[in-house]
N, CA and C atoms as a LAMMPS dump frame, in Angstrom:
ITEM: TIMESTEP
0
ITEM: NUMBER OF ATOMS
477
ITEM: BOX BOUNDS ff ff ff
-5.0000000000000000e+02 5.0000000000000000e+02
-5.0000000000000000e+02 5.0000000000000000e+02
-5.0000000000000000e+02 5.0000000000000000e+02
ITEM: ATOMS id mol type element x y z
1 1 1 N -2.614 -8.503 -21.871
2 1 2 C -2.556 -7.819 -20.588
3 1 3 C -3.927 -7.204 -20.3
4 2 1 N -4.443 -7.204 -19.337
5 2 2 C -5.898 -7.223 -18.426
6 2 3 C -5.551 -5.354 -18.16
7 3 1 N -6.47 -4.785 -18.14
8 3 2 C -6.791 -3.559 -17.622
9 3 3 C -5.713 -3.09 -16.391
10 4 1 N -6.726 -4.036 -15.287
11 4 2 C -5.589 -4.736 -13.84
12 4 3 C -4.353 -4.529 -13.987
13 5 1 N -3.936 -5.569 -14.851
14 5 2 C -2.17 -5.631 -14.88
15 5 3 C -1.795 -4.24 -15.548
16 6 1 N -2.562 -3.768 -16.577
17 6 2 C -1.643 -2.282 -17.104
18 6 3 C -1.273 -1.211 -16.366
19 7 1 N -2.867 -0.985 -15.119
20 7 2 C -2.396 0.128 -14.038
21 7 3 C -1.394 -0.354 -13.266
22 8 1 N -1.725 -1.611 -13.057
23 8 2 C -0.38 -2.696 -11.865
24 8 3 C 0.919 -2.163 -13.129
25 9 1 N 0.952 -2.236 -13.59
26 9 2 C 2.484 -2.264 -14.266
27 9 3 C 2.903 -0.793 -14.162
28 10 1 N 1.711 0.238 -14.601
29 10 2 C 2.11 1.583 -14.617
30 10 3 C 2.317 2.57 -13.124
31 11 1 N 1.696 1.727 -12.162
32 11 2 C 1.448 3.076 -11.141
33 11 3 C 1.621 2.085 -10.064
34 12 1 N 2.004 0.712 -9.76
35 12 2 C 2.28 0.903 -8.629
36 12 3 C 4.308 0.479 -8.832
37 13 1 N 5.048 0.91 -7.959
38 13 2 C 6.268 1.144 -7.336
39 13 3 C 6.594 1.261 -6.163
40 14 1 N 7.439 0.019 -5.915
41 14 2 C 7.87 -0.128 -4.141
42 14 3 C 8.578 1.27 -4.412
43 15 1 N 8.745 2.435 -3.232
44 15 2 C 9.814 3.174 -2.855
45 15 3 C 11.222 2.306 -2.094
46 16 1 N 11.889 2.266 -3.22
47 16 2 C 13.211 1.35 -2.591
48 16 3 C 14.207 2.024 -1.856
49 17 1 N 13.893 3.599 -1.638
50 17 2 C 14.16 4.108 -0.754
51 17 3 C 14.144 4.648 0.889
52 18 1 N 12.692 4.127 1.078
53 18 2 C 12.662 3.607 2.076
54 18 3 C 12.31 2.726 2.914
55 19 1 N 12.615 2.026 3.974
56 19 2 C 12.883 0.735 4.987
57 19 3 C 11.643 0.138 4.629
58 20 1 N 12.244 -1.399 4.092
59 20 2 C 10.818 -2.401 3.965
60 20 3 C 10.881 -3.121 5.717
61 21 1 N 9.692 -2.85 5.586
62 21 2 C 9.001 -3.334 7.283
63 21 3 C 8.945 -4.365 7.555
64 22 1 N 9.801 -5.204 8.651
65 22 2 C 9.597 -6.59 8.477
66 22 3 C 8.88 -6.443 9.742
67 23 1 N 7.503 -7.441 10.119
68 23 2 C 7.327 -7.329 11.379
69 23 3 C 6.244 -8.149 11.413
70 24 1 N 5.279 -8.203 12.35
71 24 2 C 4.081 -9.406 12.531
72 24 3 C 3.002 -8.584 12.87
73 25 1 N 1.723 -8.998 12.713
74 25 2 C 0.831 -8.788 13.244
75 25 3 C -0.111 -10.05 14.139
76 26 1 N -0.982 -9.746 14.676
77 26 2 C -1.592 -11.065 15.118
78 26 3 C -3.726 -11.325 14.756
79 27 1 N -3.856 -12.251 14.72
80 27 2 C -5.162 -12.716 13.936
81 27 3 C -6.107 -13.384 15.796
82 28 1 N -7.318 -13.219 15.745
83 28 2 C -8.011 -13.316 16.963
84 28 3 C -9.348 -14.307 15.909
85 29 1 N -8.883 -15.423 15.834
86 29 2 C -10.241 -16.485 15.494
87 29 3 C -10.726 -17.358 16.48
88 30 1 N -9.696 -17.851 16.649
89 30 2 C -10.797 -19.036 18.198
90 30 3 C -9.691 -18.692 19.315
91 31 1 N -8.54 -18.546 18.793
92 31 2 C -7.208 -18.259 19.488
93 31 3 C -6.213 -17.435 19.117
94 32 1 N -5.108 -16.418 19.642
95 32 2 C -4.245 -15.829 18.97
96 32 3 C -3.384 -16.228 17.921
97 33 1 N -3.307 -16.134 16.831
98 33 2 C -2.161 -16.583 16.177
99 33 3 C -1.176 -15.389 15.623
100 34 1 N 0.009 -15.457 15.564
101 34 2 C 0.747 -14.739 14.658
102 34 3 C 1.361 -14.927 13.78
103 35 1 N 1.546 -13.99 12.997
104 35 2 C 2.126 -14.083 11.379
105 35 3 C 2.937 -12.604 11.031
106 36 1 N 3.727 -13.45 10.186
107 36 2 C 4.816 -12.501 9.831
108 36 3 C 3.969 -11.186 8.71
109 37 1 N 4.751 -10.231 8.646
110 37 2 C 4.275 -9.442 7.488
111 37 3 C 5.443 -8.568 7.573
112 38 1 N 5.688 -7.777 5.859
113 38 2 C 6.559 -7.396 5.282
114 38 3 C 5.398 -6.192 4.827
115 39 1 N 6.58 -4.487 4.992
116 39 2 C 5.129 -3.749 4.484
117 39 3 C 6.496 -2.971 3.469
118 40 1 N 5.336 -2.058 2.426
119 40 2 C 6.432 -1.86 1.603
120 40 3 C 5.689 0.113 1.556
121 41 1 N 6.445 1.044 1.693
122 41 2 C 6.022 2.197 1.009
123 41 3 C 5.548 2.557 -0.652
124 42 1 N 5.542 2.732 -1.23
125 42 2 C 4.97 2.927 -2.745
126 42 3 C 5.172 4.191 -2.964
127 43 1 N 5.525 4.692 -4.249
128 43 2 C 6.091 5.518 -4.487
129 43 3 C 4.427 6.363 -4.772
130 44 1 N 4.289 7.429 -4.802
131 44 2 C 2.895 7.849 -4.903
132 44 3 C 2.701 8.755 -6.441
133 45 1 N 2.321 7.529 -7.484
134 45 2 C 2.132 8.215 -8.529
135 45 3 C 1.21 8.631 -8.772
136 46 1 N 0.818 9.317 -10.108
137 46 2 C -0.311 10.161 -10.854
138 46 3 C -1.926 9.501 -10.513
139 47 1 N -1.584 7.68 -10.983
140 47 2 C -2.64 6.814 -11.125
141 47 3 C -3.59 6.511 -9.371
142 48 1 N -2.046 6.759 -8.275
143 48 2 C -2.898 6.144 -6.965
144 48 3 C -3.095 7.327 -6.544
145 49 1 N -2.381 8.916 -6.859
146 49 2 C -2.901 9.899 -6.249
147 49 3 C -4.784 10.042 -6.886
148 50 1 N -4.839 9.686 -7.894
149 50 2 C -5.807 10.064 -8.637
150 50 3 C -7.048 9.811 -7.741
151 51 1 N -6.682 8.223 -7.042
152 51 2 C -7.864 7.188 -6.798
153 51 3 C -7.64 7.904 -4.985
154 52 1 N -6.849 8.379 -4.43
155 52 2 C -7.154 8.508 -3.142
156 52 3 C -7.685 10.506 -3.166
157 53 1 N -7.076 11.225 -4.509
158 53 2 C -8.308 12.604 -4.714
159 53 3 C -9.627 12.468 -4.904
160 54 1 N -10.058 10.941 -5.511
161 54 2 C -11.678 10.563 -5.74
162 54 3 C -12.089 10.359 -4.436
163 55 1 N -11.265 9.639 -3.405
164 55 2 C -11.674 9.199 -2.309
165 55 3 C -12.047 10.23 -1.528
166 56 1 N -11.095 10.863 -1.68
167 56 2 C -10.996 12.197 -0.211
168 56 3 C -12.119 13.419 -0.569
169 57 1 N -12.552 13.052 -2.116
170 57 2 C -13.606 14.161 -2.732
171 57 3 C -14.819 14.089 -2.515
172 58 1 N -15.009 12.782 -2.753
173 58 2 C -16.577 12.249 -2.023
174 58 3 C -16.631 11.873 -1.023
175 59 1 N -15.511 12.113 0.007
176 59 2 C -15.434 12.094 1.585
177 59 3 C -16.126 13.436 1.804
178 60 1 N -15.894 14.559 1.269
179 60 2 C -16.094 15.733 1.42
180 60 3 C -14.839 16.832 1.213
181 61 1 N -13.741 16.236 1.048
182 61 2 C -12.903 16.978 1.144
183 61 3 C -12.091 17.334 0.03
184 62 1 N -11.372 18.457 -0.121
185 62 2 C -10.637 19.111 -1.436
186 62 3 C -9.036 18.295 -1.564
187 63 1 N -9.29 18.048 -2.717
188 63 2 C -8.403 17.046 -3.486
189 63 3 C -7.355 17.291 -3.599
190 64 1 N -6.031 17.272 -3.778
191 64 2 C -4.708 17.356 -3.945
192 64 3 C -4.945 18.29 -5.064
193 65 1 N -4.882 17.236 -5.937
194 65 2 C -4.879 17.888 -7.487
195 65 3 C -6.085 18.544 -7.775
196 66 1 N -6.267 19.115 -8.996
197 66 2 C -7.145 19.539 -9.754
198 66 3 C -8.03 18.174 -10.537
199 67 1 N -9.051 18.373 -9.915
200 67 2 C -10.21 17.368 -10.637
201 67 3 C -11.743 18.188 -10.852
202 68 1 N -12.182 17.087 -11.442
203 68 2 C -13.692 17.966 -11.692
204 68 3 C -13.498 19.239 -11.308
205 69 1 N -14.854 19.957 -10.72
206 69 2 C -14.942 21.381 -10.148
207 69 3 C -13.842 22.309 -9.84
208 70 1 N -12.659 21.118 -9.269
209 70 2 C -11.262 22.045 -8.374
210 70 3 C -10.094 22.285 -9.616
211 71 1 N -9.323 23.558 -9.094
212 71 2 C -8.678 23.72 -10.451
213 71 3 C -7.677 24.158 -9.374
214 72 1 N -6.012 24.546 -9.797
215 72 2 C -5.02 24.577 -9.003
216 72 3 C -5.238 25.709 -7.956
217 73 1 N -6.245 26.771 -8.263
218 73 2 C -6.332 27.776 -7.03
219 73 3 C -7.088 27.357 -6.245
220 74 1 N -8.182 26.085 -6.682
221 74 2 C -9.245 25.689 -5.313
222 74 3 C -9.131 24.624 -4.407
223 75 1 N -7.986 23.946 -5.31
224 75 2 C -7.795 22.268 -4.684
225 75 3 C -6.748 22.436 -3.53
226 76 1 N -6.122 21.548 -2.356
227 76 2 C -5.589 21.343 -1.392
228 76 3 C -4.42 21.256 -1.839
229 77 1 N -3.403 21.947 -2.341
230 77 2 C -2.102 21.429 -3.4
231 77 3 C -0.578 21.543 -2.616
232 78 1 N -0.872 22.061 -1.329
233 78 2 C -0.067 22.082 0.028
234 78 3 C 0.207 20.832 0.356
235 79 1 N -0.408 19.577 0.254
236 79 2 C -0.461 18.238 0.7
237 79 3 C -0.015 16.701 0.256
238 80 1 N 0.016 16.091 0.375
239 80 2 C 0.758 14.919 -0.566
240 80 3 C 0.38 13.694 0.162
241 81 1 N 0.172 12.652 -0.265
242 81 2 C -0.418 11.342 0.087
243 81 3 C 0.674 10.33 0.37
244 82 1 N 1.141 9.337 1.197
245 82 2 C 2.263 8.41 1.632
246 82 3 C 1.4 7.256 1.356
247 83 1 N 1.416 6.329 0.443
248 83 2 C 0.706 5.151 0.164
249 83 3 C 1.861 3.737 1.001
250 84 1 N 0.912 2.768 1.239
251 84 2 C 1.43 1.618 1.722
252 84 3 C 0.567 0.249 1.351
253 85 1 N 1.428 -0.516 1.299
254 85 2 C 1.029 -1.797 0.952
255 85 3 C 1.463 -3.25 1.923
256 86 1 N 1.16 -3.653 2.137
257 86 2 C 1.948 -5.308 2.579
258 86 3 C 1.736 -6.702 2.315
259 87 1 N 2.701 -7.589 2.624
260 87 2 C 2.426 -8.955 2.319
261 87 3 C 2.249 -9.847 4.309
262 88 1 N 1.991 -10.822 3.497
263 88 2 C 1.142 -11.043 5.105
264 88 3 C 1.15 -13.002 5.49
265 89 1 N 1.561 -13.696 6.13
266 89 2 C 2.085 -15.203 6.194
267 89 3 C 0.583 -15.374 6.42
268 90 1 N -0.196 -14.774 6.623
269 90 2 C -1.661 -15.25 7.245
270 90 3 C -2.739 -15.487 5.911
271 91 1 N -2.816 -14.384 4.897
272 91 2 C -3.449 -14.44 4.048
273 91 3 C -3.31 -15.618 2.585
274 92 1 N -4.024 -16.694 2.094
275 92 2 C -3.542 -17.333 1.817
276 92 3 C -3.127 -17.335 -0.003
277 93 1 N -3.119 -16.023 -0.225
278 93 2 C -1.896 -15.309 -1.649
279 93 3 C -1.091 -14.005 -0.567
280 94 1 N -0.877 -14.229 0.219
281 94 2 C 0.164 -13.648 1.17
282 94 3 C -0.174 -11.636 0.815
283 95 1 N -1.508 -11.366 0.495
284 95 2 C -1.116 -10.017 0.529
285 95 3 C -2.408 -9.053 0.973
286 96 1 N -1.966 -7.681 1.424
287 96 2 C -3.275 -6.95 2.086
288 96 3 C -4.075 -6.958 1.151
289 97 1 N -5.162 -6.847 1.547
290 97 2 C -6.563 -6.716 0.943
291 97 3 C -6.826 -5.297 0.494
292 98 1 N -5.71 -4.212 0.988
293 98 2 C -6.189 -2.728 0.715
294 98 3 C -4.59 -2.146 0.688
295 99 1 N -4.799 -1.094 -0.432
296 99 2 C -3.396 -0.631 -0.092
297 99 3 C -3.85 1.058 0.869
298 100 1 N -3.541 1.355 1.772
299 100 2 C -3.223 2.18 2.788
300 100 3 C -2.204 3.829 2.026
301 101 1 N -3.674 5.131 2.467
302 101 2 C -2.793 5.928 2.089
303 101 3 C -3.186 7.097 3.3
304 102 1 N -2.471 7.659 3.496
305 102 2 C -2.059 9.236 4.881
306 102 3 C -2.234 10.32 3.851
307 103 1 N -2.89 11.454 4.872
308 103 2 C -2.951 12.398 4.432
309 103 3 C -1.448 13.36 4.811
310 104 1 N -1.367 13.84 4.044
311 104 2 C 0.26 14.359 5.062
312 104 3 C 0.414 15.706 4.334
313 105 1 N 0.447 16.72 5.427
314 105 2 C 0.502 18.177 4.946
315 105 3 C -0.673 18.748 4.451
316 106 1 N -2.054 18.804 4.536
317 106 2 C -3.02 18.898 3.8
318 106 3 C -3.267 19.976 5.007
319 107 1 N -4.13 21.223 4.237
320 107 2 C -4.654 21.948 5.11
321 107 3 C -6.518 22.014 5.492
322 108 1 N -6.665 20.5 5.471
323 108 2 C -7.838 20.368 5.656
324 108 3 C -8.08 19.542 7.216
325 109 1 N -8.988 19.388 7.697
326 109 2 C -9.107 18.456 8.992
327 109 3 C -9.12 16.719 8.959
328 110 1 N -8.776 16.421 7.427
329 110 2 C -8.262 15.288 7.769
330 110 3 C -6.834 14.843 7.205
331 111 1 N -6.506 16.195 7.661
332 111 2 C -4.569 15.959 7.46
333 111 3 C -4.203 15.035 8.873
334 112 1 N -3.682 13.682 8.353
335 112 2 C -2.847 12.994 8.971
336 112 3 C -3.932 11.937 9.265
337 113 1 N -5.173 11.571 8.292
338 113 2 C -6.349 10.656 8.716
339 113 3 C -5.752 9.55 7.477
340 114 1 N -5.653 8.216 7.737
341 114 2 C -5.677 7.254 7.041
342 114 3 C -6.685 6.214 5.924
343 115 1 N -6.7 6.207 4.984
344 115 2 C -7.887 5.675 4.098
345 115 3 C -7.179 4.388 3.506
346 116 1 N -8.157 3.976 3.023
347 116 2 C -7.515 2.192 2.53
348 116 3 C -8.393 2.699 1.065
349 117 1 N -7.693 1.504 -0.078
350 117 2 C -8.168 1.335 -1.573
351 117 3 C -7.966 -0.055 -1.436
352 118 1 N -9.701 -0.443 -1.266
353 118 2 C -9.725 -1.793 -1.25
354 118 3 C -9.376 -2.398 -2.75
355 119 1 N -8.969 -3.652 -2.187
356 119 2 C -8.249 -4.826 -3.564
357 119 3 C -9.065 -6.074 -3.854
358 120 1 N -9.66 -5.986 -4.801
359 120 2 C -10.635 -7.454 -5.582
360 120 3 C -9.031 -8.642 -5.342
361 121 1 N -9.342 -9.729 -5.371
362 121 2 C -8.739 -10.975 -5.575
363 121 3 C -7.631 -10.507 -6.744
364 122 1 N -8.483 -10.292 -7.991
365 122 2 C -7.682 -10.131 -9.068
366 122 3 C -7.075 -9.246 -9.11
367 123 1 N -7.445 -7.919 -8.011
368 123 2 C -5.941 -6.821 -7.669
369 123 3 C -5.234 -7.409 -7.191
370 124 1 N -4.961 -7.708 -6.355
371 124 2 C -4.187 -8.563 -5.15
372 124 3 C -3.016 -9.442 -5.706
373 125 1 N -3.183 -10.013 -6.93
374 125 2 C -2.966 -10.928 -7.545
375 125 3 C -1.432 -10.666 -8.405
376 126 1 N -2.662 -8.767 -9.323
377 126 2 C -1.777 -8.343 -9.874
378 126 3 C -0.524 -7.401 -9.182
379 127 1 N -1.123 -7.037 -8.098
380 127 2 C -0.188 -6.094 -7.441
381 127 3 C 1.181 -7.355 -6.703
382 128 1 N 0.961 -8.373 -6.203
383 128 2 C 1.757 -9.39 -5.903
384 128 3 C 2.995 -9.796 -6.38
385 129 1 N 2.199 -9.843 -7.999
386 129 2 C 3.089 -10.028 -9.274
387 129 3 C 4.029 -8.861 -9.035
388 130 1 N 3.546 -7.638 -9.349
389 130 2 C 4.323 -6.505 -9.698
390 130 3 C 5.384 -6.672 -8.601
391 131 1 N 4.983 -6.627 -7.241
392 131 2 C 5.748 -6.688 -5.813
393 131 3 C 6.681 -7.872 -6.535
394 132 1 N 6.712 -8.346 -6.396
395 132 2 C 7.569 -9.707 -6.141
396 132 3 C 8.375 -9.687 -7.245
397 133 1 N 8.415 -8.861 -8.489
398 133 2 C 9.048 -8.793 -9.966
399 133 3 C 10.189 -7.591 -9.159
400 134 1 N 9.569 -6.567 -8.619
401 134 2 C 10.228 -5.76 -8.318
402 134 3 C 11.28 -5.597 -7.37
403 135 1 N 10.924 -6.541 -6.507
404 135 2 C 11.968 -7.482 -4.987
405 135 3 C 13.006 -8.062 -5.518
406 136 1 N 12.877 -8.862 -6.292
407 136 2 C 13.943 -9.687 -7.056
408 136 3 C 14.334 -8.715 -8.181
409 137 1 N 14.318 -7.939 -8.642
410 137 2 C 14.87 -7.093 -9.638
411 137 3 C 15.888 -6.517 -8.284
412 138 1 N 15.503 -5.496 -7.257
413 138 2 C 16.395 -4.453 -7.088
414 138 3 C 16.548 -5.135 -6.036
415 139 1 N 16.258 -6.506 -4.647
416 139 2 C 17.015 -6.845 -3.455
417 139 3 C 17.465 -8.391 -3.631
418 140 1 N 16.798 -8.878 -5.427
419 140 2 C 17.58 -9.752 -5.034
420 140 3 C 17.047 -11.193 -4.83
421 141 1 N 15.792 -11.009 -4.128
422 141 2 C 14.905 -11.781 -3.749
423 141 3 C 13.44 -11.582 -3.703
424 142 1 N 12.635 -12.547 -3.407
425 142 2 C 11.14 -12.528 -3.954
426 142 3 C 10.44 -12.121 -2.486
427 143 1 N 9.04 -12.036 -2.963
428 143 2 C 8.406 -12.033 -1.693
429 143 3 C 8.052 -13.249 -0.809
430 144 1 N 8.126 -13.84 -1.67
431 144 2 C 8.294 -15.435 -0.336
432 144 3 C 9.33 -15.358 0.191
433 145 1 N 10.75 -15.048 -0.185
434 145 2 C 12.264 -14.787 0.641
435 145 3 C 12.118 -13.554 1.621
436 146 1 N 11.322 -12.639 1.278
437 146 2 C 11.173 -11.303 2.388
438 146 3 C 9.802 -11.981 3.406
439 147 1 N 8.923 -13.045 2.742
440 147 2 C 8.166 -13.168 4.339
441 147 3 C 8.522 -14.52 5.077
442 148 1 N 9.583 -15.434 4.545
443 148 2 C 10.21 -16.291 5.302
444 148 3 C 11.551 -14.965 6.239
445 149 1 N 12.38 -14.009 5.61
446 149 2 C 12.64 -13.507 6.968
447 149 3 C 12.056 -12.937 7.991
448 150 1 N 10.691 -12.311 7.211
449 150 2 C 10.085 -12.026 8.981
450 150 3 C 9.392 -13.175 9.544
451 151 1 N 9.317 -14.209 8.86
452 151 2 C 9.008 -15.493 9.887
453 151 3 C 9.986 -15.802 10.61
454 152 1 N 11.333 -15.835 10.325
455 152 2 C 12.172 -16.23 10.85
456 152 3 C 12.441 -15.193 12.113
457 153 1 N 12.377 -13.593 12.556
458 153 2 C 12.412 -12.499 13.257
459 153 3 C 11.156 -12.719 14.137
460 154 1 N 10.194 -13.465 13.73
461 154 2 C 9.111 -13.522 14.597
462 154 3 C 9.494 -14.529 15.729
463 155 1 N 9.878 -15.353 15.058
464 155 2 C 10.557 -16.526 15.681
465 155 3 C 11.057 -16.578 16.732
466 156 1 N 12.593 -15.581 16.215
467 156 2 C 13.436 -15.128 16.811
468 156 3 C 13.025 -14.272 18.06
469 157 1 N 11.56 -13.731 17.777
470 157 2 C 11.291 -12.742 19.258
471 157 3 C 10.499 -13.314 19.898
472 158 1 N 9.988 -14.943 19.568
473 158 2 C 9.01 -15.434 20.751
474 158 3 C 10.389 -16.611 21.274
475 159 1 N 11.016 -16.247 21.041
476 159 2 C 11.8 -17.517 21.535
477 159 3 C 12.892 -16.564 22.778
């Protein structure tokens, strides 16, 4: 097991509690096209809070948690991060290039500003895996079965 796959195994988690997103977006290359996509919430553990407190720290701003310099009386600890991910009929290993996290409740000025954690190939790859182990464990079905139904809903709304 690769570095990759150990955090993929440890820290990321669909929230199967709430609504997986079936829906489309559209692509502008020579002409419109559309494609289905499936988005999933993520449960926001230790490992992705970690990587979006690095983010938001060398943005300028005070971190959730306690890191370097900040300790629980200096850091932003009012606040909490909503991570997101998706799969995508357009991309051709079907998945975002970044997983997507909100600031939410933070008493700083970029409470409610959105940041991405871009994904190498070989993230993408591993996070896919994890997704798609985890689909068929608790709904049943894979992520090719969740983006053939929003192909099929896309369908269904241009027709």
């Amino acid at each position: 097991m690769t570095l990759i796959e150990g955090f993929v195994r440890d820290e990321i988690f669909v929230d199967f509690g709430s609504d997986i997103l079936y829906g489309s977006d559209q692509q502008f290359v020579n002409y419109p096209s559309r494609f289905p996509t499936v988005g999933f919430e993520l449960i926001a553990t230790c490992g992705l809070c970690q990587i979006a407190d690095r983010i938001r720290k060398d943005a300028g701003f005070k971190p959730m948690h306690p890191m370097d310099e900040f300790t629980d009386d200096t850091c932003d600890n009012e606040g909490w991060y909503d991570f997101y991910i998706g799969l995508n009929g357009f991309a051709e290993n079907h998945m975002d290039s970044c997983i997507e996290f909100y600031v939410v409740n933070a008493d700083s000025p970029d409470n409610e500003e959105k940041y991405t954690i871009d994904l190498t190939a070989e993230e993408q790859a591993a996070i896919y895996a994890r997704l798609d182990e985890q689909c068929k464990r608790y709904l049943g079905k894979g992520c090719e079965e969740l983006l053939a139904e929003a192909d099929k809903l896309l369908k269904e709304e241009s027709s």
